[in-house]
N, C-alpha and C positions, 0 to 999 in steps of 0.2 A: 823832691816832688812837692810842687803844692797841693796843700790841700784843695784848693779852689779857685781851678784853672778858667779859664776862658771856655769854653764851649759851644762850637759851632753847629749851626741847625740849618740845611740846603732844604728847602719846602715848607713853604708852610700853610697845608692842606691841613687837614684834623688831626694824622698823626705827626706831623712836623709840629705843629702848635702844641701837640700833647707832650709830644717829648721834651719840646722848648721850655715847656710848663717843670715836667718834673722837675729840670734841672737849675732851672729861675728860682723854685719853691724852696731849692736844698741852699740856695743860698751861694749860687754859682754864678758870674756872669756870665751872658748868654748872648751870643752873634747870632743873627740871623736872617737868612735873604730867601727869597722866592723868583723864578725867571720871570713870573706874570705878577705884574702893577699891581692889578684888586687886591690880590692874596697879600700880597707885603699891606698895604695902604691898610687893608681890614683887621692885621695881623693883631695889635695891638688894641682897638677896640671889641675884638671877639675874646680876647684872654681876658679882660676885664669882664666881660660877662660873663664868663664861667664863673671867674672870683668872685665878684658880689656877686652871685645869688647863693656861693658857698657861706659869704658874711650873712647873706639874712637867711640859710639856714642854720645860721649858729656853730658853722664847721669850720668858722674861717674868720680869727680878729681884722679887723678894715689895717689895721698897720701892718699885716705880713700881705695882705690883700696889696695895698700900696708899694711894699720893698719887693715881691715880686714882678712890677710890674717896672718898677725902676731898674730890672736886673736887665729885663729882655732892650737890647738895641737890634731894631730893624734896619737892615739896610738895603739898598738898590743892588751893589758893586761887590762880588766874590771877594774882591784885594782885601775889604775889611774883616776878612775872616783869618789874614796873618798873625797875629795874635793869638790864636784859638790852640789847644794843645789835644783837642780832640774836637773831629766833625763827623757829626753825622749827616748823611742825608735821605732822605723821605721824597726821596722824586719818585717818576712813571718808573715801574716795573718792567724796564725794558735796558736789555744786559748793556748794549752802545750806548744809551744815556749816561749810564752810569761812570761806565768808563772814561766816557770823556769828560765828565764832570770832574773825576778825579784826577784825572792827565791837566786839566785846566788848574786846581786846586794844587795840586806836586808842587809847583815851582814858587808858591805863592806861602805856604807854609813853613815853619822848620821841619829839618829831615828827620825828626822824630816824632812829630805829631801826627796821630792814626786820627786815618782815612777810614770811619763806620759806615757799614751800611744797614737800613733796616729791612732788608730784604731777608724773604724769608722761602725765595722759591728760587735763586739763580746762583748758580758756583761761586764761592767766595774768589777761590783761586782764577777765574775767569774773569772777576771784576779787575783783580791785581795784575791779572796780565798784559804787558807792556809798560808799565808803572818803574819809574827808577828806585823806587824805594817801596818793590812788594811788601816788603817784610812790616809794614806799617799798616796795613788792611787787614780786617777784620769782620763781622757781623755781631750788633749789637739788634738783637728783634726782638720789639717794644709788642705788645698787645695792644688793644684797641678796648676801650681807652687807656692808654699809656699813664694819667695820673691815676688811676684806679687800679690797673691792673700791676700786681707785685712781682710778676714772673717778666725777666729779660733772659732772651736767649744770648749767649756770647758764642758764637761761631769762628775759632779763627780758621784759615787754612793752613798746610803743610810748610809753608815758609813764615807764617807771620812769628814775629819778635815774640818771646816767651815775656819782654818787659813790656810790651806794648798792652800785651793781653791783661797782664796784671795791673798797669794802670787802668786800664780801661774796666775792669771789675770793679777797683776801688773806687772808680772815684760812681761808679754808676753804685752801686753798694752803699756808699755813702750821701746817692741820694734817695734813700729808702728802697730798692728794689733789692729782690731775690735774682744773682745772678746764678745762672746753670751753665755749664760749660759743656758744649756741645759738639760734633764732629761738622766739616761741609760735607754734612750730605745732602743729598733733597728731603727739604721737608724738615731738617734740621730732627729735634725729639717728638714736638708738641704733633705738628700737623702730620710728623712719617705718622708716630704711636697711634695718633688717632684716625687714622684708616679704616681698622676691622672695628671702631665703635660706629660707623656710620653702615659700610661696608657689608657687613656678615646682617646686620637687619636688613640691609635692601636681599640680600643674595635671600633673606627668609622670607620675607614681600615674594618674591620670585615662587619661596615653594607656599603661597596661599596664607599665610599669616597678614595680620592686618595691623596699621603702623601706629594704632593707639593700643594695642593689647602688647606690641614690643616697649614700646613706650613704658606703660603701664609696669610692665615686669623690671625695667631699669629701674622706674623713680621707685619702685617696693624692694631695690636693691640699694638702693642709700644713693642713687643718682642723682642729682638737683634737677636736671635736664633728661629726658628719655632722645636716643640719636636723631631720631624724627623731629623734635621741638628742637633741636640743636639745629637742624639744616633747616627748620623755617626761621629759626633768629637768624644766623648767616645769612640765608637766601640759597635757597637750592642753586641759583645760577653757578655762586660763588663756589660752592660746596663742588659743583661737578666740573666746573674748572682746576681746581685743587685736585680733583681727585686724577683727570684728564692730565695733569701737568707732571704729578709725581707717575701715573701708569708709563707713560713716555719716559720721563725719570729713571725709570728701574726699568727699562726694557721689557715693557708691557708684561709684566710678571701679575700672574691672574690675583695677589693678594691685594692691588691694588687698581681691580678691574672696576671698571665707571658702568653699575647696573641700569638695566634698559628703564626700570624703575626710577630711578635720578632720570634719566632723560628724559623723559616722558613726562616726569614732571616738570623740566624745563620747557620741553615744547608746547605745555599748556598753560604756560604764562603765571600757573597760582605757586609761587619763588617764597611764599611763606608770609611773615608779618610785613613787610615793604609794599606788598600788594592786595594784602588781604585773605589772604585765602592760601595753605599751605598742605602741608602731608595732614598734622593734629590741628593746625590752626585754623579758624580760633573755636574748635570745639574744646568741648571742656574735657575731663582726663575722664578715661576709661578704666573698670573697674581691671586689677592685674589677671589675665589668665591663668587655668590649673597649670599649667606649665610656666609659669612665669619663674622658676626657682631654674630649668631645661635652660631657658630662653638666657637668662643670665648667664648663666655658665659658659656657654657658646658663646654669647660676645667677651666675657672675660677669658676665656680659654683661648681668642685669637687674641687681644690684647697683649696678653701672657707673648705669645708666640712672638708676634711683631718685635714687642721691646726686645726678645732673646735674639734676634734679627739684627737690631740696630747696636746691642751691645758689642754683639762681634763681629763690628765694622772697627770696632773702636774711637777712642773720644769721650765717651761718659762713663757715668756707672748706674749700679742699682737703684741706687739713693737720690740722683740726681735724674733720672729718668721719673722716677717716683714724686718727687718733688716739684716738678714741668709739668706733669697729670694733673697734677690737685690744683698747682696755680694755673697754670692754662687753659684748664677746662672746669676745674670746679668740680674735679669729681674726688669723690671721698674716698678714695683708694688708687695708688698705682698699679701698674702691673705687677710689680714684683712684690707687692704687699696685696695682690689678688690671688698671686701664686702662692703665699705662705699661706691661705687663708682653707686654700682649695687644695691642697697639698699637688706634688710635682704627678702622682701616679693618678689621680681623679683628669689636671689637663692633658696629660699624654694621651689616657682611655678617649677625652672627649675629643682631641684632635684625629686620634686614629681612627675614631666612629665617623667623624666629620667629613674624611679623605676615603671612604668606604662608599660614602651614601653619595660622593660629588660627580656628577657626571665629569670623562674624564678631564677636558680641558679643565677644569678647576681645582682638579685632582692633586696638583702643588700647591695650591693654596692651603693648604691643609700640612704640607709638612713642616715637622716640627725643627726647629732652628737649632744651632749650635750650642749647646751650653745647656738645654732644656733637656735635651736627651740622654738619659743615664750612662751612655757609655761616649760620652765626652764631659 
């Protein structure tokens, strides 16, 4: 294996350019095409701007500014990406694009070089399907932005090559990211886990609580972000498609039910910082309510649950679940290091009070997962 393969980049929108970046930066040469002219023609005049103004903050010598920029080849034509010993692509979020982007790519590569995708909402196993060489597909899911963010999800599916995976970690590994290895589920760790932190706030909106005193009681829990100032960075739109995407996902299963509160704020346009005007934004923070310790507990206590949810599906663990949390989202605890914190008998009480108080359809949303409960 070399250490420093060819690596192909299909888009180059913000996260194809980001990702192209990390892997230019690490000192890997870098293939890369876009279907639409502008994108490719601008490709290489917008990475330069990132880099100098990393030079004149002082974060960045003009000579690795320069050998970065000499790594990335743009090109028009898919054929130049023969060479490449991994591709990734960063196209439309739509499962038959992908697909046949791959099916296009298959014949053009060697039969060993894996087919990534950054997709972070569609069946890995679904992209690979009809593919002569399933076993070479994967999911590598980059965060936005890709050179800053340290957390890459690796997703393989059921069939992908256990050497495929392992290239594909090292060589992403070696170019500074934290790779987590993850199940094809929906939603993969970051976006399923983080569900009941958006979720169980809107479902408290619901019973007359207000989204700066939720707010308020996360950041006085060591939050950077309270789940409110979280969906107006996103964009509520984005957030209630996410949330819409994985409820359909899991067979409308109420833990991931999309509150009349998210829609409501989409249907009145204020989608957070992009428009101006959001759930908290842009007032300033509110002081933590007497209840802010309650308020905590509830959103870490379904937190807890979900991850015990996703572990036994299988595909990760404790650690690596824990690990996705903190880089993902920036939050200063995982679940399962929320669970030692609050011990197993404090979230069972609060999940069993939770599933008491819920009227019934919600009343599953409330039960406690595999692994969580003392008699498994």
């Amino acid at each position: 294996m070399t250490d420093r393969p060819a690596i192909g980049i299909v888009g180059l929108g913000t996260m194809g350019l980001g990702i192209a970046q990390v892997y230019a930066q690490a000192g890997f040469p870098v293939i890369a095409t876009d279907a639409h002219a502008p994108a490719r023609d601008s490709a290489k005049t917008r990475l330069a701007d990132t880099l100098t103004a990393r030079v004149a903050a002082g974060k960045l010598a003009e000579t690795e500014r320069d050998a970065t920029l000499a790594r990335l080849n743009v090109t028009p034509d898919l054929t130049s990406l023969a060479p490449c010993q991994l591709i990734i692509e960063a196209i439309v979020e739509r499962l038959e694009a992908k697909q046949t982007l791959f099916s296009t790519l298959e014949p053009l590569v060697a039969p060993d070089a894996i087919l990534a995708t950054n997709t972070s909402s569609l069946p890995i196993h679904a992209i690979a399907q009809g593919l002569r060489h399933p076993d070479r597909v994967l999911a590598l899911h980059f965060f936005n932005p890709p050179p800053a963010m340290k957390l890459v999800e690796l997703a393989p599916h059921v069939g992908t090559d256990a050497n495929a995976v392992s290239r594909a970690q090292q060589w992403t590994e070696s170019a500074g990211k934290t790779v987590i290895l993850c199940p094809d589920r929906p939603g993969f760790i970051v976006n399923r886990c983080a569900r009941p932190y958006y979720g169980e706030a809107l479902a408290m909106v619901a019973e007359g609580h207000k989204p700066a005193e939720i707010d308020a009681a996360m950041t006085a829990a060591g939050y950077r972000l309270g789940p409110f100032a979280l969906i107006d960075l996103i964009g509520a739109d984005i957030n209630l498609a996410a949330t819409e995407g994985m409820h359909a996902a899991m067979d409308r299963h109420p833990r991931y039910l999309p509150f009349p509160a998210l829609k409501a704020q989409v249907a009145s346009g204020n989608l957070g910082r992009k428009t101006g005007r959001g759930f908290v934004f842009p007032d300033g923070p509110a002081a933590p309510p007497e209840d802010a310790g309650a308020i905590a507990l509830r959103i870490e206590a379904t937190l807890v649950n979900e991850a015990h949810w996703l572990l036994a599906e299988g595909g990760t663990t404790p650690d690596g679940i824990d690990t996705a949390m903190r880089l993902g989202l920036n939050f200063p605890r995982g679940p399962f290091e929320a669970l030692a914190r609050h011990g197993q008998t404090t979230v069972m009480a609060e999940l069993a009070r939770l599933r008491a108080a819920a009227p019934d359809a919600l009343k599953p949303r409330y039960d406690p997962a595999p692994g969580l409960r003392p008699d498994t």
